[in-house]
C-alpha positions as CSV (number, residue, x, y, z in Angstrom):
1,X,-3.3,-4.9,15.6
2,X,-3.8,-6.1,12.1
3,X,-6.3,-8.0,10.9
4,X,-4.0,-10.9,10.3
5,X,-2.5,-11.2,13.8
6,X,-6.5,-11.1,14.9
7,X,-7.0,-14.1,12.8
8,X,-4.2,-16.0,14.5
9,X,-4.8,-14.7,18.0
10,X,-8.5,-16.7,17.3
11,X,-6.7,-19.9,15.8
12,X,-4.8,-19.9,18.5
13,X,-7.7,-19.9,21.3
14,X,-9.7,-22.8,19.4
15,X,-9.2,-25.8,21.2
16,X,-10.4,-27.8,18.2
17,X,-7.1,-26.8,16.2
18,X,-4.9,-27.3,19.7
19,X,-6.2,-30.9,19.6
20,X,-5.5,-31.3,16.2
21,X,-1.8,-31.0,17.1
22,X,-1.2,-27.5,16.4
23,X,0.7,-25.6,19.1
24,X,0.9,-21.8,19.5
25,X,4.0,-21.5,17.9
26,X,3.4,-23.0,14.5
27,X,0.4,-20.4,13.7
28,X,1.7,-17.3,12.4
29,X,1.5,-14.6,10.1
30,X,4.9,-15.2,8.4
31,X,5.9,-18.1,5.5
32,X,7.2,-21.2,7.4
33,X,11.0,-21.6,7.6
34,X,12.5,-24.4,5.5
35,X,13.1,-26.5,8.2
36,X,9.5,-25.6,9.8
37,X,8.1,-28.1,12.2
38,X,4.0,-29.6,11.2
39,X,1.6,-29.4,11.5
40,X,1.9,-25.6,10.7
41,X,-0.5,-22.7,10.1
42,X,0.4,-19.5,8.2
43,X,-2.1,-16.1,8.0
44,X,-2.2,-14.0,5.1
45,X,-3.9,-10.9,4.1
46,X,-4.5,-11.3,0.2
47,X,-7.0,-8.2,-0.3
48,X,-9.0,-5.9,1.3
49,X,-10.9,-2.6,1.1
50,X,-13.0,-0.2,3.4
51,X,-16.7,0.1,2.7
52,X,-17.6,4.1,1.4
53,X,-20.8,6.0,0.9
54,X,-21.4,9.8,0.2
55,X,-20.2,11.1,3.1
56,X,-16.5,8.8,3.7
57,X,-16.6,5.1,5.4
58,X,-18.9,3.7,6.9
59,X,-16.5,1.8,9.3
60,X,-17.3,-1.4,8.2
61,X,-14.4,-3.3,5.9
62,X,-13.7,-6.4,4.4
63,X,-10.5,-8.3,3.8
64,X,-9.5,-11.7,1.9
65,X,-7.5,-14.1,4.4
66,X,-5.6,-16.7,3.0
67,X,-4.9,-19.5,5.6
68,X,-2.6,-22.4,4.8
69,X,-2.3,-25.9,6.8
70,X,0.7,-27.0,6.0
71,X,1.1,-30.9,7.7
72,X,3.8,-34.0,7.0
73,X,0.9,-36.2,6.5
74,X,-2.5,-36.1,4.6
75,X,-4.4,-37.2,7.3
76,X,-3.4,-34.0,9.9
77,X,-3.7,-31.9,7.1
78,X,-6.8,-32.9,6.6
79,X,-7.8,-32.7,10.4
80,X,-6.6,-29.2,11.0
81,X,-7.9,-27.9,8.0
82,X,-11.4,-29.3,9.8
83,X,-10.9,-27.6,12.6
84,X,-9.6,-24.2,10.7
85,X,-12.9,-24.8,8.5
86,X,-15.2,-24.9,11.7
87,X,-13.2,-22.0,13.9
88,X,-13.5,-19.3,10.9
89,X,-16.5,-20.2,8.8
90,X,-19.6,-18.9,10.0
91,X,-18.2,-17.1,12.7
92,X,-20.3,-13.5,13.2
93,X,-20.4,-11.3,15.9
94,X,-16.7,-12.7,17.6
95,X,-14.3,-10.9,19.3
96,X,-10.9,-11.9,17.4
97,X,-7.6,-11.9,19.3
98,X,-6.5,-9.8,22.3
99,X,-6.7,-6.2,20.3
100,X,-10.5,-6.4,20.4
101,X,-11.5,-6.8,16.3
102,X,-15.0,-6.2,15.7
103,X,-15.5,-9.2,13.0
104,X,-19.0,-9.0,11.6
105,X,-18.9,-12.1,10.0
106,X,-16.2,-14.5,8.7
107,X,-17.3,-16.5,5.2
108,X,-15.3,-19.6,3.7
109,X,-15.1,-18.3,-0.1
110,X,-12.7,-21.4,-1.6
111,X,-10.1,-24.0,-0.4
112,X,-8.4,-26.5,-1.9
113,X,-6.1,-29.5,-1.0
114,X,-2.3,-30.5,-2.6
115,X,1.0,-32.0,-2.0
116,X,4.0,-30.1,-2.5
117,X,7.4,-32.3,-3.6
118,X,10.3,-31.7,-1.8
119,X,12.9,-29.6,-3.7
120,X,16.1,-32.2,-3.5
121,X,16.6,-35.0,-1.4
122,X,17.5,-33.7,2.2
123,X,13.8,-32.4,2.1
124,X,10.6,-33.7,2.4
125,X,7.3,-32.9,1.0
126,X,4.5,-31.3,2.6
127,X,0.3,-31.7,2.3
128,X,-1.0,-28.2,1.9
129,X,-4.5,-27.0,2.6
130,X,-5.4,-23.4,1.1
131,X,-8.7,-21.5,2.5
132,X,-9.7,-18.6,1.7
133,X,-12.3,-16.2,4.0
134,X,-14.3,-13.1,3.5
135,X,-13.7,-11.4,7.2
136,X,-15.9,-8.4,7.6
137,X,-14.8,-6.0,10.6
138,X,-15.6,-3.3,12.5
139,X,-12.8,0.0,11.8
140,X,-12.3,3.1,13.3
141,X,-13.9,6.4,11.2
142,X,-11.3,9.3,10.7
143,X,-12.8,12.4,11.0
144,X,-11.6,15.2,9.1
């Protein structure tokens, strides 16, 4: 199980985002279809790398999650982002999602707030939140 699909496995247990409006469904790892139904949140890996030393990894390694809220109206945007916010940031020693990752820790680094204009006029527009997190896990050590 990726990283990613950990993340949303956790989002997906919080009740805080549940009551926020967010079902299951509409928390994913993949770019929300055109006609996508919100409040919606989307899982992104943006970066990551394995932690080294003399003798190969240490089985420690770090990636950059990108986690968007994507909502019809400020206001839920702005709620589930809370709840986002308060599942992930700070979290340390957690068991994510059903595969059993070891995250170490799980740091807010930036997020920021927008509204995106529809593209012609059978759309509408959508209030985006953007957060990014540091999630430090536990990996497996290949042996050579």
């Amino acid at each position: 199980m990726t990283v990613e699909e950990s993340v949303v496995l956790w989002l997906r247990a919080s009740t805080a985002v549940n009551n926020a409006g967010v079902t299951d469904a509409n928390i994913t790892d993949e770019a929300p279809p055109r006609d996508a139904s919100y409040p919606r949140i989307t899982v992104q890996r943006i970066s990551g790398s394995e932690d080294q030393h003399l003798a190969g990894t240490t089985g420690l390694a770090t990636a950059r999650i990108q986690v968007d809220v994507w909502a019809s109206t400020r206001a839920s945007r702005s709620s589930v982002a809370e709840a986002v916010r308060g599942r992930c940031s700070g979290a340390h020693n957690q068991t994510f999602g059903t595969g059993g990752l070891a995250v170490h820790g799980c740091t807010l680094l930036d997020w920021g707030f927008t509204y995106e204009p529809p593209l012609d006029a059978q759309e509408r527009g959508v209030y985006r939140a953007t957060m990014e997190f540091w999630v430090r896990y536990a990996i497996s050590v290949p042996s050579y």
